[in-house]
N, C-alpha and C positions, 0 to 999 in steps of 0.2 A: 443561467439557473432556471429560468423558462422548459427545459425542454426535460427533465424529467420531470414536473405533473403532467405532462405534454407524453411522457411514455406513461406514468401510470395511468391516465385517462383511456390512454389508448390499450392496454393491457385490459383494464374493464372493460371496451368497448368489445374487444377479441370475443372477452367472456360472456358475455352479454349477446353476443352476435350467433356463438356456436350453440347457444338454447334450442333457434329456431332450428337451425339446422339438424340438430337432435330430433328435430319433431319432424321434419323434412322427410328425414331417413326413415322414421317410425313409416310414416305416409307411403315411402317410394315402397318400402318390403315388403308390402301387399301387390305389389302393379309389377315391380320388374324381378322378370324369373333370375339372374343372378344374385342379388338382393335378398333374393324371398328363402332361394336355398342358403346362402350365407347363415340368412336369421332364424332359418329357421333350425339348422345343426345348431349354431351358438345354444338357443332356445332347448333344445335338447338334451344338449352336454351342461346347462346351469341345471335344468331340472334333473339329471340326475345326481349333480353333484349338489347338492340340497337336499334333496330327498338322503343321500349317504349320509351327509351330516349331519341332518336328523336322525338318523337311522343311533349312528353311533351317540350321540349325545344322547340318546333313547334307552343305551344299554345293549341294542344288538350290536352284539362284538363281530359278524363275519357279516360284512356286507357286500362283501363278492357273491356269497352262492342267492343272493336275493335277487331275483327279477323285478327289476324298473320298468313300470310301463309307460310306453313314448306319451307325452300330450299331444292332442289333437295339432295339426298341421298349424292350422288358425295360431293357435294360443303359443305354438312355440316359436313362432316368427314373432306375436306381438313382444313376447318374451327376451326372445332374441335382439328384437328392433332397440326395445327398450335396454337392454344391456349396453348393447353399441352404442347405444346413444350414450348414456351414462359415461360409459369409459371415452371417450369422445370430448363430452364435457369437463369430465376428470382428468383425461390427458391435456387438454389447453388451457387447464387450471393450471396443471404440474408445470407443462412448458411454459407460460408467463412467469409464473411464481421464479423458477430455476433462471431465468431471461434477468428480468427483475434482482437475485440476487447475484447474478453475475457479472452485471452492470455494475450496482453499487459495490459489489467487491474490486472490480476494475478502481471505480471511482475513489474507492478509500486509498490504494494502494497507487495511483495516481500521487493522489495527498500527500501520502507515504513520502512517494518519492520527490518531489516538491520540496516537503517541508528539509527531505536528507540533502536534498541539493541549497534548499537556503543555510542551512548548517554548515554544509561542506562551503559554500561562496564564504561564510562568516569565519570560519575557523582560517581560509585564505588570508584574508582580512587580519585577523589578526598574528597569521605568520608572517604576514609584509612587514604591519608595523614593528614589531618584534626584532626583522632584519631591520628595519631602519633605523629602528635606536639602536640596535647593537652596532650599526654603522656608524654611527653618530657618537655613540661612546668610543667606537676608536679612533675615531678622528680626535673627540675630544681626549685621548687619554694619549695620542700622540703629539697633539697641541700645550698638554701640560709638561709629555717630556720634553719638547720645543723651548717651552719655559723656563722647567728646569736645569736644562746645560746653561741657557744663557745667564739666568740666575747665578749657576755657578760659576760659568767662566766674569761675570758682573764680579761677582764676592772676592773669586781669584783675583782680579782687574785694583778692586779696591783694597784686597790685602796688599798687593805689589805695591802700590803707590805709598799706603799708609807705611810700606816697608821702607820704600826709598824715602818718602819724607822724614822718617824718623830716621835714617842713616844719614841722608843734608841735614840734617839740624845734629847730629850725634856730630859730625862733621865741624860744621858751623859752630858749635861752642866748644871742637876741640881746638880749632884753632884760632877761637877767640882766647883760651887756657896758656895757646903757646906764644899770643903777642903778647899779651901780660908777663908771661914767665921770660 
C-alpha cells in the first residue's frame, strides 16, 4: 500500500520538474536557430488566431479578407516559447492525470476481480458441502431402507412364530380335549 503515495509523489514531482523546463525552453528559443524558428511560427499562428477571434467576437463577420500584421520576430518566439511551454506543462499534467487514472482503474478492477474469485472459491464451498449431505442423506436414506426390510422380515419372523405358537398351543389343548373325551 506504500507505493501509490510513492506514484502520486512522484506524479507531482514530474509536475513540478517540467515548470523549469518550460522556462528552459523559453530561454534555449532565443539562442538555438531550430527552436527559435519553431517558436517563432507557433508565435505567429497564436497571434493570428487571437487577433481572428477577437476579430469575430468584435462583430467583424469576414476575417479572411483582413490582413494580420506578423509581430516582431522577438515577441513572437517569446510568444511562441511561452505557448510551448504551456502545452508542455499542460501535456504532463494530462499524461500523469490519465497515468494516475489508469492505474487506479487497473487497481479497482484487480479488486473486482479478487473479490469475484472470493465468491466464486465460496459458492465452491458451499456446492461441496451441499454434495456431501446430499451424500450423506443417501447413505443415510439407504441405511433406513437397510432398516426397514429387516424390520420387516423381524415383524414377519415374529408373526410366524406368534403363528406357530398359537397352532402348538391350538394343538396342545386339542389333544388335551381328546384325552379327556
Amino acid at each position: 500500500m506504500v507505493a501509490i503515495p510513492l506514484f502520486k509523489v512522484g506524479g507531482l514531482l514530474l509536475r513540478t520538474l517540467t515548470k523549469p523546463v518550460a522556462k528552459a525552453l523559453k530561454t534555449r528559443a532565443k539562442t538555438h536557430p531550430w527552436l527559435n524558428t519553431v517558436c517563432n511560427t507557433v508565435g505567429q499562428h497564436q497571434n493570428r488566431a487571437l487577433l481572428k477571434i477577437q476579430m469575430s467576437v468584435q462583430g467583424q463577420i469576414n476575417t479572411r479578407s483582413v490582413q494580420i500584421k506578423e509581430l516582431p520576430v522577438d515577441q513572437a518566439v517569446e510568444k511562441g516559447a511561452e505557448f510551448l511551454g504551456e502545452v508542455l506543462i499542460f501535456g504532463v499534467a494530462v499524461a500523469v492525470a490519465a497515468y494516475e487514472y489508469d492505474r487506479s482503474s487497473k487497481s479497482g478492477k484487480e479488486k473486482e476481480r479478487t473479490a469475484n474469485e472470493r465468491e466464486f472459491q465460496k459458492q465452491l464451498e458451499v456446492d461441496m458441502r451441499f454434495r456431501r449431505l446430499e451424500h450423506q442423506m443417501r447413505a443415510m436414506d439407504d441405511q433406513l431402507n437397510l432398516l426397514k426390510s429387516q424390520l420387516d422380515s423381524a415383524s414377519a419372523a415374529i408373526v410366524r412364530i406368534q403363528d406357530e405358537r398359537d397352532l402348538a398351543m391350538a394343538q396342545s389343548q386339542q389333544s388335551r380335549w381328546l384325552r379327556w373325551s
